[in-house]
C-alpha positions, 0 to 999 in steps of 0.5 A: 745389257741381257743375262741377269740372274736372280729373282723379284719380288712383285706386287702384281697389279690388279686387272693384267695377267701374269703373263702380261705382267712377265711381257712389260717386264721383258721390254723393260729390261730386255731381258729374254729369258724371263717366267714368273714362279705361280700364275696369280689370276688378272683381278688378284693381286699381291706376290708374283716373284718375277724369275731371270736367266737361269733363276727361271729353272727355279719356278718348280722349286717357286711353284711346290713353296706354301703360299698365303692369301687373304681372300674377300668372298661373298655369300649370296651370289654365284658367277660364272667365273667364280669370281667378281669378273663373271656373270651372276648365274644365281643369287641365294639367300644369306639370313641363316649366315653367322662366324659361328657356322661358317667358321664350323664350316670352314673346318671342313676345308682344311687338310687334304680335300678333293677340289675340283678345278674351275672352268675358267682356268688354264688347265689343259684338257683336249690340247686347249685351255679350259677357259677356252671352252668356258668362253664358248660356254662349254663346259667339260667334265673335270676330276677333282684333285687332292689338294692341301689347305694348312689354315684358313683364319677368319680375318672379318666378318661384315655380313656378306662379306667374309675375309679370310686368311688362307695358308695352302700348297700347290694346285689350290683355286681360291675361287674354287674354294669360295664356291664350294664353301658357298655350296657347303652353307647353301647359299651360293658364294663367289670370290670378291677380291684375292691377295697373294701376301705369300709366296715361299721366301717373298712377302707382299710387305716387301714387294716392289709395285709395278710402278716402283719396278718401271722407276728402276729401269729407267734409271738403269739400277732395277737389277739392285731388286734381284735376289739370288736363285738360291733364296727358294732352295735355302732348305736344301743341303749345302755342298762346296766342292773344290775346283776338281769337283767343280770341273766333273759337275760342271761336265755332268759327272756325278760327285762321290757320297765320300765327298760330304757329310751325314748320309743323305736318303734316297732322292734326296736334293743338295745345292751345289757351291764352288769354293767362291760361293757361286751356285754351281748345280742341284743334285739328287741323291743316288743311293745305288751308286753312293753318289750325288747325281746333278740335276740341274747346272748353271753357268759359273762366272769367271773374271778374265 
């Protein structure tokens, strides 16, 4: 049976891509309308959450949540790739290294910070994916992004290696990070391993393995893993709206400002509930027209 909803957990595993990942699962479950909320590159690991039939249209919302990673980088070594999976392009000399200025360093890295995309990555440029080009040793020019770095957290220091903990937003390489602060202490540096151990409400210590998930679909109860679509728009406002109401957004039509609380500001987002708790739509705050304008709908289930 097809058309489940809701969103999982996973642990991706290592040495798979993420779409690879969101392939196996569709013939696991036969499920067809099935995405993932942020591409985890194929060596790393951690929270890949895994979106269902209409929980699919939650990916921007998944994509825009903070992330975390514990990143494993070593100094001395540059790839190709940025990465352990590339060629070693130059080997640099680490004896100046100590926490003390690498954690001074990384001070740097933190806050708004232009970063500049890797080669190796899916990014489109001329109709193709950069890593297309990369793999015919091509490289194309790439502007440097602004991007967002909450917190970085030394979590070891073994010469070296470093591991450190990173909280970020959208857009940011891990790789490209570990390259450029292998640049800024002028010895080269390449990530050696990657675990998202957050993604918005999903926490790697609670996600189900790869294995664990195959289990549950042969026993015909992986369904039970599912959480809701709402659980990534918990911050938005919550709106219930009776059955007339239910009717008109169901339709398209907008839903009078009059109808709820505190004024909302411009643009502002809402989550949508029938009276049965059922998420019926996300809106968007029109101030022009004092009035809740849905942006997205989604189909309410009804017993016969």
């Amino acid at each position: 049976m097809t058309g489940n909803n809701g969103i999982i957990n996973l642990d991706k595993p290592p040495f798979v891509s993420s779409m690879d990942v969101v392939r196996s699962i569709k013939r696991l479950t036969n499920e067809k309308k099935v995405g993932h909320g942020g591409t985890l590159d194929p060596s790393a690991t951690g929270v890949l959450a895994i979106c269902f039939g209409h929980a699919a249209r939650m990916m921007d919302f998944l994509i825009n949540e903070p992330k975390k990673y514990l990143a494993e980088v070593e100094f001395g070594k540059i790839t190709d790739t940025l990465d352990g999976d590339g060629k070693t392009l130059k080997l640099g000399d680490t004896s100046n290294l100590n926490r003390e200025n690498i954690e001074a360093a990384l001070k740097n890295f933190v806050g708004f910070i232009p970063q500049v995309p890797p080669m190796y990555s899916a990014i489109r440029r001329r109709g193709r994916r950069l890593y297309e080009f990369a793999r015919k040793g091509i490289d194309v020019q790439r502007e440097a992004r602004k991007v967002h770095i909450s917190e970085i957290k030394i979590e070891d220091w073994t010469p070296p290696l470093l591991k450190i903990e990173i909280g970020c937003g959208r857009g940011v390489y891990i790789r490209s990070l570990a390259h450029d602060l292998g640049q800024y202490m002028g010895c080269g540096a390449y990530l050696k391993s990657l675990i998202r151990l957050a993604s918005g409400p999903f926490k790697v210590e609670k996600a189900v393995s790869m294995q664990e998930f195959e289990k549950a679909t042969h026993e015909k109860n992986w369904t039970e893993l599912l959480h809701p679509a709402d659980v990534v728009i918990q911050n938005l406002r919550s709106i219930v709206v009776n059955n007339i109401d239910e009717l008109s957004i169901s339709n398209g039509r907008q839903l009078s400002h009059s109808n709820v609380g505190s004024k909302p500001f411009q643009q502002e987002k809402c989550r949508i509930y029938t009276e049965d708790g059922q998420l019926l739509a996300i809106a968007k705050y029109d101030r022009l027209s004092s009035s809740w304008r849905p942006q997205m709908v989604f189909p309410i289930k009804r017993d016969v």
